[in-house]
C-alpha positions in Angstrom: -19.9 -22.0 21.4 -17.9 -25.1 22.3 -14.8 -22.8 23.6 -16.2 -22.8 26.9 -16.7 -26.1 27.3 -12.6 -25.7 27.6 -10.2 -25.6 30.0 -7.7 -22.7 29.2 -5.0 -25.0 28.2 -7.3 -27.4 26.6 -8.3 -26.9 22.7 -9.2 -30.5 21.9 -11.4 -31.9 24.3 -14.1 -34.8 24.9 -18.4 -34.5 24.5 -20.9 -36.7 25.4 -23.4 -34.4 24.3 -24.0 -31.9 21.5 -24.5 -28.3 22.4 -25.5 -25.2 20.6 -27.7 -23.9 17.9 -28.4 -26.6 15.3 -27.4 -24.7 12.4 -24.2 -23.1 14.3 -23.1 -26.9 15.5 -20.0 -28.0 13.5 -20.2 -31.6 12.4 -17.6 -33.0 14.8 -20.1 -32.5 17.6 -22.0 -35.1 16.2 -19.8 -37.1 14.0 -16.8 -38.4 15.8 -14.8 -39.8 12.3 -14.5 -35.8 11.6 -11.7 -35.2 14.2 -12.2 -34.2 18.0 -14.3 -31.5 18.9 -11.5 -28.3 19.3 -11.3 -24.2 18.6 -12.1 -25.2 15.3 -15.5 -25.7 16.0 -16.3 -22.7 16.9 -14.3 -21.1 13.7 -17.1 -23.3 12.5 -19.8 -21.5 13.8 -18.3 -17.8 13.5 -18.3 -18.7 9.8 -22.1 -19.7 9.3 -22.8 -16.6 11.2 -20.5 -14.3 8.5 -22.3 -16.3 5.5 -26.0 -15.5 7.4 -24.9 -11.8 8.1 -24.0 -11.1 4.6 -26.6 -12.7 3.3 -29.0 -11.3 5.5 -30.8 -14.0 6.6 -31.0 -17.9 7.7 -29.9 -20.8 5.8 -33.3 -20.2 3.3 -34.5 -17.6 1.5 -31.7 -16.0 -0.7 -32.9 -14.3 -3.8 -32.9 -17.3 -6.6 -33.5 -20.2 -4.1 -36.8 -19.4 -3.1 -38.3 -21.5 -5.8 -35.7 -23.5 -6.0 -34.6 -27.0 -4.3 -31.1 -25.7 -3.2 -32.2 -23.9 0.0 -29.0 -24.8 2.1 -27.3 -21.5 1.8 -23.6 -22.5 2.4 -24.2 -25.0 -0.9 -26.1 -22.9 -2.8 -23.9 -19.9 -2.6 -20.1 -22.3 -2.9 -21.7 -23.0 -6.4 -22.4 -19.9 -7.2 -19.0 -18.1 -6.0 -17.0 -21.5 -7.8 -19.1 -20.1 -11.1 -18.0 -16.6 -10.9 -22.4 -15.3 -11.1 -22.9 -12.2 -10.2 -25.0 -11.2 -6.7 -26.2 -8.5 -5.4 -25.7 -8.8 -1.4 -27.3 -7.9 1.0 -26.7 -4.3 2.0 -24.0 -3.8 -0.6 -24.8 -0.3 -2.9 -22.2 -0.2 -4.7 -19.7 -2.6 -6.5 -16.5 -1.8 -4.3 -19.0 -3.3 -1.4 -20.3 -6.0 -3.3 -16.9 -6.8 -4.1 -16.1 -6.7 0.1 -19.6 -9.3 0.5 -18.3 -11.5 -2.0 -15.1 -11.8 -0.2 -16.1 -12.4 3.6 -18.3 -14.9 1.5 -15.5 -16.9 1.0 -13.9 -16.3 4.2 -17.1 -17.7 5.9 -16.9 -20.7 2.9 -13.5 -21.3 4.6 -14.4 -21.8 7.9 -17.1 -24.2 7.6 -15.1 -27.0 6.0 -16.5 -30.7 7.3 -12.6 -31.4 8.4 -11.8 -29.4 11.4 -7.7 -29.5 10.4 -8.7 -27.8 6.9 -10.3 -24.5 9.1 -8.1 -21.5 9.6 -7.6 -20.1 13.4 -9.8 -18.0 14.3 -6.9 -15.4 14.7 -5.9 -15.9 11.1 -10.1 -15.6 9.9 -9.9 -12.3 11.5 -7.0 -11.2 10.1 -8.9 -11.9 6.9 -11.6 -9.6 7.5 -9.6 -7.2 8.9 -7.8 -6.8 5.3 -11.5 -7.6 3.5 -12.4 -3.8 4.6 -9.1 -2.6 4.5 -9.9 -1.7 0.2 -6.4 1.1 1.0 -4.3 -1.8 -0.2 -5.5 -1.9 -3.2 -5.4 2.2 -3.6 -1.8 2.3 -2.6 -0.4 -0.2 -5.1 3.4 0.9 -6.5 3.0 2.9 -9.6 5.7 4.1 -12.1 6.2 7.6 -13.4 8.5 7.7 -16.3 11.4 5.6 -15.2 11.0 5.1 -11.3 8.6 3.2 -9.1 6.9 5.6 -7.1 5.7 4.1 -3.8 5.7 5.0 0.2 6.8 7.3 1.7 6.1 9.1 -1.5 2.8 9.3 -3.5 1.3 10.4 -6.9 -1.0 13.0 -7.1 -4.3 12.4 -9.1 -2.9 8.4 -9.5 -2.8 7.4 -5.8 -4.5 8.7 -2.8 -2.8 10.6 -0.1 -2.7 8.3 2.7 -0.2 6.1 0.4 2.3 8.8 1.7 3.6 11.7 3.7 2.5 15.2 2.7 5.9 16.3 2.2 6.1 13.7 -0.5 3.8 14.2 -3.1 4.9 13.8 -7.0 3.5 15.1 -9.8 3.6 13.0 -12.9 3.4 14.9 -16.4 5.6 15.6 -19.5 7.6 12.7 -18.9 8.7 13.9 -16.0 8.7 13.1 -12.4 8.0 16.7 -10.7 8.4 16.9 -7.0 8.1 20.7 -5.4 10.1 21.0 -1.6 11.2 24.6 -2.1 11.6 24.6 -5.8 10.2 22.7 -8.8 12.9 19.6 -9.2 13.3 17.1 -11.2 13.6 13.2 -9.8 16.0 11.4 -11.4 16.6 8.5 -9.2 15.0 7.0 -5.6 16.9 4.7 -3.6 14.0 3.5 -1.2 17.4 1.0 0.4 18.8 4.1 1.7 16.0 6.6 1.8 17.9 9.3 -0.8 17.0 10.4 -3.7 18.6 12.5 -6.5 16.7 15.9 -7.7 17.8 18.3 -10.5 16.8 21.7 -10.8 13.9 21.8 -13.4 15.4 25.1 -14.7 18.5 22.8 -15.9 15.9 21.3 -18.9 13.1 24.2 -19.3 14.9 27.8 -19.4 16.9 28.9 -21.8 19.3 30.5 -19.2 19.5 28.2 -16.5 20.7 30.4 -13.5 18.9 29.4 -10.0 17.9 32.5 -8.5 17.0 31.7 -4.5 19.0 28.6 -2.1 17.7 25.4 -1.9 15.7 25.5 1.1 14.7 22.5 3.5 13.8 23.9 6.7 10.6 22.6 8.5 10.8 19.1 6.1 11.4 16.0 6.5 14.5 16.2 4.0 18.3 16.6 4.5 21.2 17.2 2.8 23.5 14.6 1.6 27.1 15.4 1.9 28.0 17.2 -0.9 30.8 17.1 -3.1 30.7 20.3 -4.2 28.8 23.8 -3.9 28.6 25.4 -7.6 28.0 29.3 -6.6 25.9 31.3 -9.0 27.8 35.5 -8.6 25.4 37.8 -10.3 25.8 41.7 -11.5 29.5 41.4 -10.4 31.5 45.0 -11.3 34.7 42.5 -12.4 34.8 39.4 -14.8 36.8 36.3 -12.9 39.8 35.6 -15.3 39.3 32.8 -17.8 39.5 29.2 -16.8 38.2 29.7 -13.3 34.4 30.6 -13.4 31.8 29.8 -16.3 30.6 33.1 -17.9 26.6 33.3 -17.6 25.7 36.7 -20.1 21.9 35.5 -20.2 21.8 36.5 -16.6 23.6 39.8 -16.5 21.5 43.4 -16.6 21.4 45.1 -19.8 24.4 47.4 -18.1 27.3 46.0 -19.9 29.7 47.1 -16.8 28.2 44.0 -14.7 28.9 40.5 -15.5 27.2 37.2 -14.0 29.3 33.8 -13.9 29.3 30.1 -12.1 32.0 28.5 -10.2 33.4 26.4 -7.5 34.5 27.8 -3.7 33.6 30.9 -2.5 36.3 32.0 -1.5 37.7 32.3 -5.2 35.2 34.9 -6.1 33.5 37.0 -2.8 35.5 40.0 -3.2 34.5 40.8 -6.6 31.3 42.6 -4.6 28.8 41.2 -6.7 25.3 42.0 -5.9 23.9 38.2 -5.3 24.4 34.6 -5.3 23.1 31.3 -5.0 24.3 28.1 -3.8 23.7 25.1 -6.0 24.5 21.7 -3.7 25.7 19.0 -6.2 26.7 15.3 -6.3 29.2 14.6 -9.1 28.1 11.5 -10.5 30.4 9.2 -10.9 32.9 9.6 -14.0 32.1 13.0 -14.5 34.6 15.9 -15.1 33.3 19.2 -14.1 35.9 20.8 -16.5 34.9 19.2 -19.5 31.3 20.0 -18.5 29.3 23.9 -18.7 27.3 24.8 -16.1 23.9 22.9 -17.3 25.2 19.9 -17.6 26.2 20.3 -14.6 23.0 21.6 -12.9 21.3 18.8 -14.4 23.7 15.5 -12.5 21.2 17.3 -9.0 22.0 16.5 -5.7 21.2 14.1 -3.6 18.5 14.1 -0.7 18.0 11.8 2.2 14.6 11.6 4.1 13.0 10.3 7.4 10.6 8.6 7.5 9.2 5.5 9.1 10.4 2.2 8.2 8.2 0.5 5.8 10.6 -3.1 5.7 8.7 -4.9 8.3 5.2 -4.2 6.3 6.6 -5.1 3.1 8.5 -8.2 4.5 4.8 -9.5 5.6 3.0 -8.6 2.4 1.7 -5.2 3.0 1.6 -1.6 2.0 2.4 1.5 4.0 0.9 4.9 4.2 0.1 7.6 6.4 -2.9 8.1 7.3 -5.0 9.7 10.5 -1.8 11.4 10.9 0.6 8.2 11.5 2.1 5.2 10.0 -0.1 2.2 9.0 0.6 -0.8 7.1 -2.5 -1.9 5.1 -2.7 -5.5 5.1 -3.3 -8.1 2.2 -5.7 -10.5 2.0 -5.3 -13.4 -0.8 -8.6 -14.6 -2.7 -9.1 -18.0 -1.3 -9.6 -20.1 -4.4 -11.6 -23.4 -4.4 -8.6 -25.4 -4.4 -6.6 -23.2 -2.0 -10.0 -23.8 0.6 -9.9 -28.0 -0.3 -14.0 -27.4 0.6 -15.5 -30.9 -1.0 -18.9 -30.0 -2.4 -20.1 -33.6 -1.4 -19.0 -33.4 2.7 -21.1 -29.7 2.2 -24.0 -31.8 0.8 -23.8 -34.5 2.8 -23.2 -32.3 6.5 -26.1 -30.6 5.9 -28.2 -33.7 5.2 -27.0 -35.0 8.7 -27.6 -32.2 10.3 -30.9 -32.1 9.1 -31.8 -35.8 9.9 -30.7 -34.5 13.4 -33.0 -31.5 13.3 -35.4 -34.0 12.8 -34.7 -36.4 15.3 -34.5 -33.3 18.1 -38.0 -32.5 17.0 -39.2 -35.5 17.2 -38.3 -36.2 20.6 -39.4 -32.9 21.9 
């Protein structure tokens, strides 16, 4: 490697001699027009040896070149990835790691351009290949249930894997509905991932008949809280006394078959805890805006939900540089992306391939013959 031929400060330095392994030796070393020899040349040779390891061999013998006259590996395979053909790698058994060959391919096509400015840092070719095996990027794309984009913290089950999210913040998509279970079965109506809140509803508000929530909300050991409410609509059941008109919503569907006990809804406790009923439920609620709970019964009501904030790590930073967040080996992670390298985005001239290799073959040559 021509690094440490460097001082530390130095990356662009001065040879009067070429050295290295012939086939690792970027053409700078022994072509001065190409630039000064730098870091770049060994980005150079880190990406002949990613195009020999996935291909398993030395710049000869790949599977289709045997018998044919294009044994330099680096030009044979450009034209083949430029052509979109099909090749089985070596070592890949399956398509998903064919797919990962095909792409440190080009990674390795990258770094061996004839122009040492048209290289990427090594730092940046590793960052690459970092994201090449990283395939969880891909698995953890944004999907949308019913109305709502449904990405990290949160996570659809059977559509995305679990690392794309916490465990408290699995969804269930079905029906047409966005299901999401914390201590009941609730329906999502909105997510503001700006804010990290969301707004549930009670799925009893749109399934039952008699929609009367028989236990309290519960969010103890989550990672969920409750907005500040605007109201608390109390559910009194099997009450000996019937709250005068006008003051409490009358709920006969939930009352025993004994006609002396009556069930109703209404706001503040304190209007209706001495009418010694046997239970009740809390019911936090948001009023959206515009609404008037008079004009309103009770399951139009249950149905505007509450609103929930969560805590969770910030995924901002991630997203701001192009990734994806999960949670996964029990902590945070941002999966990284890595953009397919076209051949226009690599500016790799098919000619300065051809024509490196035949001068670094004529060298060859010349070495050998002197030896």
């Amino acid at each position: 490697m021509q690094a440490k031929l460097c001082l530390n400060k130095e990356s662009i330095v001065s040879m009067l001699e070429a050295r290295g392994t012939i086939e690792y030796i970027a053409p700078e070393v022994f072509m001065r027009n190409f630039e000064k020899v730098s870091h770049k040349s060994d980005v150079y040779s880190y990406g002949m040896m990613i195009l020999e390891m996935v291909g398993g061999r030395k710049s000869q013998d790949i599977e289709g070149a045997l018998h044919s006259s294009e044994k330099y590996f680096p030009h044979w395979i450009y034209k083949h990835v430029e052509q979109g053909k099909e090749l089985k790698w070596h070592g890949a058994n399956n398509s998903e790691e064919n797919e990962i060959a095909k792409k440190m391919i080009i990674v390795g096509l990258w770094c061996i351009q004839t122009r040492p400015s048209n290289r990427p840092s090594i730092n940046k070719v590793l960052d690459l290949l970092h994201a090449i095996v990283d395939s969880k990027f891909e698995a953890c794309e944004p999907k949308t249930c019913v109305h709502l984009i449904i990405k990290y913290p949160f996570w659809i089950s059977g559509e995305q894997e679990s690392f794309c999210g916490y465990p408290n913040f699995e969804i269930t998509c079905n029906d047409q509905k966005s299901v999401f279970n914390i201590s009941s079965e609730d329906i999502i109506k909105d997510i503001f991932y700006e804010n990290s809140s969301l707004r549930l509803a009670n799925s009893i508000a749109y399934e039952d008949s008699c929609p009367t929530p028989l236990y309290n909300f519960s969010l103890n050991r989550t990672p969920f809280s409750f907005f500040s409410s605007d109201e608390d609509l109390s559910f009194w059941y099997n009450c000996p006394e019937n709250p005068p008109a006008g003051i409490a919503y009358p709920l006969d569907c939930a009352s025993d078959d004994d006609s002396h006990y009556y069930s109703f809804a209404g706001f503040g406790e304190e209007l209706f805890k001495n009418y010694s009923c046997k239970s009740f439920v809390y019911a936090s609620l948001n009023v959206e805006t515009g609404a008037d709970l008079w004009e309103m019964n009770n399951t139009e009501i249950l149905k505007m939900g509450f609103l929930l904030n969560w805590t969770a790590h910030s995924c901002s930073n991630c997203e701001a540089s192009g990734g994806r967040c999960g949670f996964d080996n029990d902590q945070f992670v941002c999966f990284a992306k890595i953009k397919l390298i076209t051949k226009h985005a690599m500016i790799v001239n098919l000619s300065e391939i051809y024509s490196c290799f035949l001068f670094l073959l004529s060298m060859f040559l010349i070495i050998c013959m002197n030896l």
